[in-house]
Z-matrix of the N, CA and C atoms (Angstrom, degrees):
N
C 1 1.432
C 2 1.514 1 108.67
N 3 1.428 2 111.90 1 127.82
C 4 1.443 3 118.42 2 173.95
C 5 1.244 4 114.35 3 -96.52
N 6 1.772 5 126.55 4 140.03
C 7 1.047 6 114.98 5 177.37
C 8 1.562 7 120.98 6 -130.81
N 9 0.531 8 127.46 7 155.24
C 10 1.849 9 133.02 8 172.46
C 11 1.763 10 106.88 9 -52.73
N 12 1.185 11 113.76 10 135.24
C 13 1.101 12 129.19 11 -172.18
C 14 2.037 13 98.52 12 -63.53
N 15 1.290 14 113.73 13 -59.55
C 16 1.312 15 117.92 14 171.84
C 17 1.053 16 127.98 15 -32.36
N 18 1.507 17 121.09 16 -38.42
C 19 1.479 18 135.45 17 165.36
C 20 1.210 19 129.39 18 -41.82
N 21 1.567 20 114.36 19 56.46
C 22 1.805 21 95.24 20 175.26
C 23 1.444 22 111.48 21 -120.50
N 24 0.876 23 101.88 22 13.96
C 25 1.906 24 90.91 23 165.91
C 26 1.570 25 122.67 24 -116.52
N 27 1.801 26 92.59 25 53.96
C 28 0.982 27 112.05 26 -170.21
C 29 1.994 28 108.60 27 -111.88
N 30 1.199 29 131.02 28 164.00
C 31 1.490 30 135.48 29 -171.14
C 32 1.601 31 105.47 30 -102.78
N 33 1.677 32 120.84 31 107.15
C 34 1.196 33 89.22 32 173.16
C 35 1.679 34 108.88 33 -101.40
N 36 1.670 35 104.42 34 154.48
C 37 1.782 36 127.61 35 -156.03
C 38 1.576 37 87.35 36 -113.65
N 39 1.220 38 97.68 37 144.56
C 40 1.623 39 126.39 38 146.01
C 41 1.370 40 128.61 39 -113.49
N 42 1.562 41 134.29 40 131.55
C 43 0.982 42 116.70 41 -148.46
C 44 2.187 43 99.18 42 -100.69
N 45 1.060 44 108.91 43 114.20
C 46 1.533 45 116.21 44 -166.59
C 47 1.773 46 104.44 45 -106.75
N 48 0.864 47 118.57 46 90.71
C 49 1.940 48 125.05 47 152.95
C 50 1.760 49 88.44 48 83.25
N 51 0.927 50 125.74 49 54.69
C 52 2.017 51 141.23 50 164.92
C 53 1.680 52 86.43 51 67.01
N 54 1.312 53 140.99 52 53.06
C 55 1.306 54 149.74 53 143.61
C 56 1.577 55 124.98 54 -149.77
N 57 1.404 56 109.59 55 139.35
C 58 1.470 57 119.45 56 -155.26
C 59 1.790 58 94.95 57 -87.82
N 60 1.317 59 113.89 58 119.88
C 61 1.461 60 117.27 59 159.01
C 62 1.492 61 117.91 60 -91.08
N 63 1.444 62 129.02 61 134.47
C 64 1.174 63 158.74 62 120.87
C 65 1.776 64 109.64 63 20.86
N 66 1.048 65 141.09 64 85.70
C 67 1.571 66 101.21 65 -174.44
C 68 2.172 67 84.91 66 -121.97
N 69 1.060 68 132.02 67 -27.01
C 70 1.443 69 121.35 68 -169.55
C 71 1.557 70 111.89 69 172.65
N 72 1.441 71 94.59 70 165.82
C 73 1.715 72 95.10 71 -172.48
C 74 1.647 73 107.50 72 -57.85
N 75 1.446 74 112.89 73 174.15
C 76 1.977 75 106.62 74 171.13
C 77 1.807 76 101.75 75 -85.74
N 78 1.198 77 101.79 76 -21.11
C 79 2.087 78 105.74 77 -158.20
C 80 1.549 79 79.68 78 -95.48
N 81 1.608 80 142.71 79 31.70
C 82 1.406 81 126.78 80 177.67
C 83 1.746 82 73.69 81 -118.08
N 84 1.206 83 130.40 82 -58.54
C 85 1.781 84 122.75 83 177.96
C 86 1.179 85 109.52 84 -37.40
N 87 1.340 86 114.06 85 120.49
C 88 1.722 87 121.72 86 175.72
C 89 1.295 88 103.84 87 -103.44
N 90 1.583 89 128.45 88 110.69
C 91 1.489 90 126.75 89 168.91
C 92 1.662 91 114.87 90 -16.53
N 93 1.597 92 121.30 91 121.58
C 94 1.461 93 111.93 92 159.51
C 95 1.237 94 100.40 93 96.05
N 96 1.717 95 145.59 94 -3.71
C 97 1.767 96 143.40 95 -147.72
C 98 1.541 97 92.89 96 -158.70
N 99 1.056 98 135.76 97 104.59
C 100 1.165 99 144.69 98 151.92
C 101 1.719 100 124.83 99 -39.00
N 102 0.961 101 119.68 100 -179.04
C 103 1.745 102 133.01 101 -168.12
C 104 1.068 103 120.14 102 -159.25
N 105 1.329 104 150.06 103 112.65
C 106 1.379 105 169.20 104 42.15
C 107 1.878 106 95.35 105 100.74
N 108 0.861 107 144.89 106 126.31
C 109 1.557 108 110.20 107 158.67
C 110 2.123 109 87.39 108 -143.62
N 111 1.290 110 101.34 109 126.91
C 112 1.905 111 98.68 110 160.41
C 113 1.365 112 101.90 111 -77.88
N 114 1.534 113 107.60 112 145.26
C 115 1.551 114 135.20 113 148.05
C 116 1.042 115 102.03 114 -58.12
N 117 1.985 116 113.30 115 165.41
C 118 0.763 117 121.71 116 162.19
C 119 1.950 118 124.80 117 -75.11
N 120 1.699 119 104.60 118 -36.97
C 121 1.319 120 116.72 119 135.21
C 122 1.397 121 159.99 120 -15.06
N 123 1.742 122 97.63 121 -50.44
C 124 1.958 123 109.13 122 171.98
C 125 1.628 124 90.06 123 126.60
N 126 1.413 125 131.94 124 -5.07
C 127 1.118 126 110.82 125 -158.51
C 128 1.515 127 103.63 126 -106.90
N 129 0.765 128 124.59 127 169.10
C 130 2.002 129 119.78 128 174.07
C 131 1.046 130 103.38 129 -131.09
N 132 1.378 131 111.21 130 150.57
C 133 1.812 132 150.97 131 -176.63
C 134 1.184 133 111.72 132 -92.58
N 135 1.208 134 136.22 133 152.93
C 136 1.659 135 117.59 134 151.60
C 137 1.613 136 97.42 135 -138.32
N 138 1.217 137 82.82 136 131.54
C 139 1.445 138 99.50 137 174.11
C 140 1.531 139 140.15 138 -71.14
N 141 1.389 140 144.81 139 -149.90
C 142 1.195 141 127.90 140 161.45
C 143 1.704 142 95.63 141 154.64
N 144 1.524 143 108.45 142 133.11
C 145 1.157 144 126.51 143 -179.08
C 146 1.796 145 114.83 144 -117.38
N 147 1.042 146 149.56 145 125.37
C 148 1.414 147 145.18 146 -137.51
C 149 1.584 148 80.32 147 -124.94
N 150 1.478 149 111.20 148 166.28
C 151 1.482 150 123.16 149 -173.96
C 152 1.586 151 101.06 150 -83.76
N 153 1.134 152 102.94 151 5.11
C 154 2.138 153 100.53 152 -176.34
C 155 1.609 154 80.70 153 -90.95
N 156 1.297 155 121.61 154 -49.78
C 157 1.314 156 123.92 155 -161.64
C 158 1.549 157 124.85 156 112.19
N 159 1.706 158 86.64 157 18.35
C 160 0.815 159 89.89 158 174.89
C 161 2.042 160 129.80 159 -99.24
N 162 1.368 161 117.83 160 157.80
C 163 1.968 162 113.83 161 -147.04
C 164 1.952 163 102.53 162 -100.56
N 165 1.007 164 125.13 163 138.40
C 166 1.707 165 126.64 164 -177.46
C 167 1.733 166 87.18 165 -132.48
N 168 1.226 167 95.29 166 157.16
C 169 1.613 168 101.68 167 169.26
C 170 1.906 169 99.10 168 -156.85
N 171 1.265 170 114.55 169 107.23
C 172 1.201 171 113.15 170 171.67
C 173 1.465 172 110.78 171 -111.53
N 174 1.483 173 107.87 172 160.35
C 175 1.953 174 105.92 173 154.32
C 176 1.953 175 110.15 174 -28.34
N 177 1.140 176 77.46 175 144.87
C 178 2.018 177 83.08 176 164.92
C 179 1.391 178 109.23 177 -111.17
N 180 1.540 179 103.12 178 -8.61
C 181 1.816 180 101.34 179 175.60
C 182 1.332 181 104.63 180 -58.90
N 183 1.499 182 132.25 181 123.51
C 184 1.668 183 138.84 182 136.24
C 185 1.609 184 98.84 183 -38.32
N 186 1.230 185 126.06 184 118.19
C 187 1.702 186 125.16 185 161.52
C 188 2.025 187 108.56 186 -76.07
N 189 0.905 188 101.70 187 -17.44
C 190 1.290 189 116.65 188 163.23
C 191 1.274 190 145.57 189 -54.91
N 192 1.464 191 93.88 190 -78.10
C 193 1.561 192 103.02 191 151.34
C 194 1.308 193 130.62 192 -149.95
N 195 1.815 194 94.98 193 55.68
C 196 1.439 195 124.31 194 140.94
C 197 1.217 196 109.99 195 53.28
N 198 1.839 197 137.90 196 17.18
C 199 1.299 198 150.48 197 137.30
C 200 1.683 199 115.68 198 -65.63
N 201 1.187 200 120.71 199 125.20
C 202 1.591 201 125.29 200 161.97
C 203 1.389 202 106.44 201 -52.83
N 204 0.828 203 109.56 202 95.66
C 205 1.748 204 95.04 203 175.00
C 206 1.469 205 113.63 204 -167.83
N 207 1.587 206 124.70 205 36.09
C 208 1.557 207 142.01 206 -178.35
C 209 1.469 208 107.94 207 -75.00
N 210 1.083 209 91.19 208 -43.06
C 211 1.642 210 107.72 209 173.85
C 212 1.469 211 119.29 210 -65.17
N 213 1.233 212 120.17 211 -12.83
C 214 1.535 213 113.55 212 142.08
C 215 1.249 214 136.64 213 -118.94
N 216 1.712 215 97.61 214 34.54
C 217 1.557 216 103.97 215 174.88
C 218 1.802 217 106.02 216 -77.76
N 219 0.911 218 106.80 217 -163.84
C 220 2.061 219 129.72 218 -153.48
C 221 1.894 220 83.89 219 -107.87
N 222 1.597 221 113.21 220 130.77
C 223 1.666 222 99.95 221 -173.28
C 224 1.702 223 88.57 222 -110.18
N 225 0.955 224 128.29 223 149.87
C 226 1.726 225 135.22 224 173.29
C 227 1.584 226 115.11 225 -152.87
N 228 1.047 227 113.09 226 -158.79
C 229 1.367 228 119.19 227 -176.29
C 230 1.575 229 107.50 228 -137.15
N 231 1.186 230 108.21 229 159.42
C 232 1.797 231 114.99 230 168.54
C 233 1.101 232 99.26 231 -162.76
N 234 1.533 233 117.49 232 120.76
C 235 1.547 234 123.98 233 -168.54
C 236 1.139 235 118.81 234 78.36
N 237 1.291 236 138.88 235 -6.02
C 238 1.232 237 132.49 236 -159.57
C 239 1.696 238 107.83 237 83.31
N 240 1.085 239 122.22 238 20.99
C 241 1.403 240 135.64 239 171.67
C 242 1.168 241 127.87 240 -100.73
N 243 1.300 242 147.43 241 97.74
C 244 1.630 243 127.85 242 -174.91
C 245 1.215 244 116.52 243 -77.77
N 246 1.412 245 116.16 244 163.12
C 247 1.436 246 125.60 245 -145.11
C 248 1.687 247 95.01 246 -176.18
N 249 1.572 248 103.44 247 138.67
C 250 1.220 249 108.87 248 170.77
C 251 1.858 250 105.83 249 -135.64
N 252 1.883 251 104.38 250 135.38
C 253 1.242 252 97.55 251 -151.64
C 254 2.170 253 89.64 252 -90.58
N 255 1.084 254 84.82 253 -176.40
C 256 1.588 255 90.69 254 178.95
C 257 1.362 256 121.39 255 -98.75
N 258 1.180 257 129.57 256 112.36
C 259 1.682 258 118.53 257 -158.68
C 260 1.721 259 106.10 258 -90.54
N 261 1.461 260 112.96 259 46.14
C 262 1.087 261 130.87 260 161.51
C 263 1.816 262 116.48 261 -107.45
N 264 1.392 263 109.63 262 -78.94
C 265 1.593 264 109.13 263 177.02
C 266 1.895 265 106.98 264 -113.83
N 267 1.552 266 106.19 265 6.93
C 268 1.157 267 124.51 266 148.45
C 269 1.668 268 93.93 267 79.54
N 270 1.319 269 130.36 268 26.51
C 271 1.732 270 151.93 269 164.62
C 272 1.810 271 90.74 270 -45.73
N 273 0.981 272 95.79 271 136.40
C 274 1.840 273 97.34 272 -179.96
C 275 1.569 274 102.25 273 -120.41
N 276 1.540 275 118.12 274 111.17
C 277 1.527 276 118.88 275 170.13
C 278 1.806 277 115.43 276 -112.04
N 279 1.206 278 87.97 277 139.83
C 280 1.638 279 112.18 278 -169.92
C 281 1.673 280 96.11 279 -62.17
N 282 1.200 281 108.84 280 133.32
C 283 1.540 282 132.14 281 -166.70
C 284 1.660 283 102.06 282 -77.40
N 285 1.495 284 119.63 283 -44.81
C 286 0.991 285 148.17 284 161.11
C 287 1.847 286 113.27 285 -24.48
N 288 1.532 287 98.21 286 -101.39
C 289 1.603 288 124.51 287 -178.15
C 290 1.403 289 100.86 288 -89.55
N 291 1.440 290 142.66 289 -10.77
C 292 1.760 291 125.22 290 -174.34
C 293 1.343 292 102.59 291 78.16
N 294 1.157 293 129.77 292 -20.62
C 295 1.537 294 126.73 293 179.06
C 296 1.542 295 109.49 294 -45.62
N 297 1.623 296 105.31 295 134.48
C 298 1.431 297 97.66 296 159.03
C 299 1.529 298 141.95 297 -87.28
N 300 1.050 299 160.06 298 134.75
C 301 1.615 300 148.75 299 -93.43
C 302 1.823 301 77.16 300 -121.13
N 303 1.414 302 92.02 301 -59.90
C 304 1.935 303 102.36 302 178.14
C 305 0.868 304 149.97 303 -106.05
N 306 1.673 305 98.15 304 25.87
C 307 1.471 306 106.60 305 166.53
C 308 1.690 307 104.97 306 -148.48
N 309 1.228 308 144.04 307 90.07
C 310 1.366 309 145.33 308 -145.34
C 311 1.597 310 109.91 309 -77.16
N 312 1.446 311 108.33 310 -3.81
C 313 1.747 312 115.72 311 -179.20
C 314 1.457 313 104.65 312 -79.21
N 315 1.563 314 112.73 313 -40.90
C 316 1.433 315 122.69 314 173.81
C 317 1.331 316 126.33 315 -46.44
N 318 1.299 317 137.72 316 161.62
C 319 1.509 318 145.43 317 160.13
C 320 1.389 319 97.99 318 -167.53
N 321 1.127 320 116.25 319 135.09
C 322 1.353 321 143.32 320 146.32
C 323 1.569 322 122.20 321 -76.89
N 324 1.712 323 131.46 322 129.05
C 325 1.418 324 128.09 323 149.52
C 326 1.714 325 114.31 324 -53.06
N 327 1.593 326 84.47 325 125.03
C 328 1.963 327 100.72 326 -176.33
C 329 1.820 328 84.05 327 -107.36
N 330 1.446 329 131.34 328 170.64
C 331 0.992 330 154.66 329 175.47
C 332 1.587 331 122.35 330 -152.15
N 333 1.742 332 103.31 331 129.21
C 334 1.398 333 107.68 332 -173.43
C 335 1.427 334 116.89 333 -72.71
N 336 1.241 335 106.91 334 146.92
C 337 1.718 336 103.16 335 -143.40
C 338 1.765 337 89.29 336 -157.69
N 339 1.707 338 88.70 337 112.93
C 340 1.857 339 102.57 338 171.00
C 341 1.627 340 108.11 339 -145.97
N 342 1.198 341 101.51 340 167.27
C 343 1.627 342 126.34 341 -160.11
C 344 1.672 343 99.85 342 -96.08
N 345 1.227 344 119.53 343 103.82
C 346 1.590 345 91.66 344 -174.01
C 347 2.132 346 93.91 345 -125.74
């Protein structure tokens, strides 16, 4: 989802079991810096806002080495794909599909994710 730069007093949602949860303001996403978000579950999200404005929400679990901490990996592109790498063994997964860039056995949970 792309959004208008003007847009910040807006809610951004994740979409959890066919209902949208609550996770933080849109003007708290800083282009390029990810976000932390708890489930309602135990599990965490990490967020990420791109300089188009545009919103990704993947797992924050590293499958790697099993620290939450995606949400402060480095966000870039490959292919024209965004991707945020892991600032653990630095594994880069597509923001997109959860796919991992360098290791093709991997996948990560991505979550549908809008500004409402």
């Amino acid at each position: 989802m792309t959004l208008a730069p003007e847009t910040t007093d807006l809610k951004v949602e994740l979409q959890l079991d066919n209902d949208w949860f609550a996770v933080c303001e849109l003007n708290q996403l800083v282009p390029g810096r990810g976000v932390a978000a708890l489930l309602p579950d135990g599990r965490q999200a990490a967020l990420f806002r791109d300089r188009n404005g545009e919103l990704y929400a993947i797992d924050n679990r590293d499958p790697f080495g099993g620290a939450a901490v995606l949400s402060r990996g480095l966000t870039g592109t490959h292919r024209g794909r965004p991707f945020v790498a892991s600032p653990l063994l630095k594994q880069r997964f597509d923001l997109l599909s959860g796919q991992c860039l360098d290791d093709e056995s991997v996948r990560i949970a991505t979550y549908e994710v809008r500004a409402a």
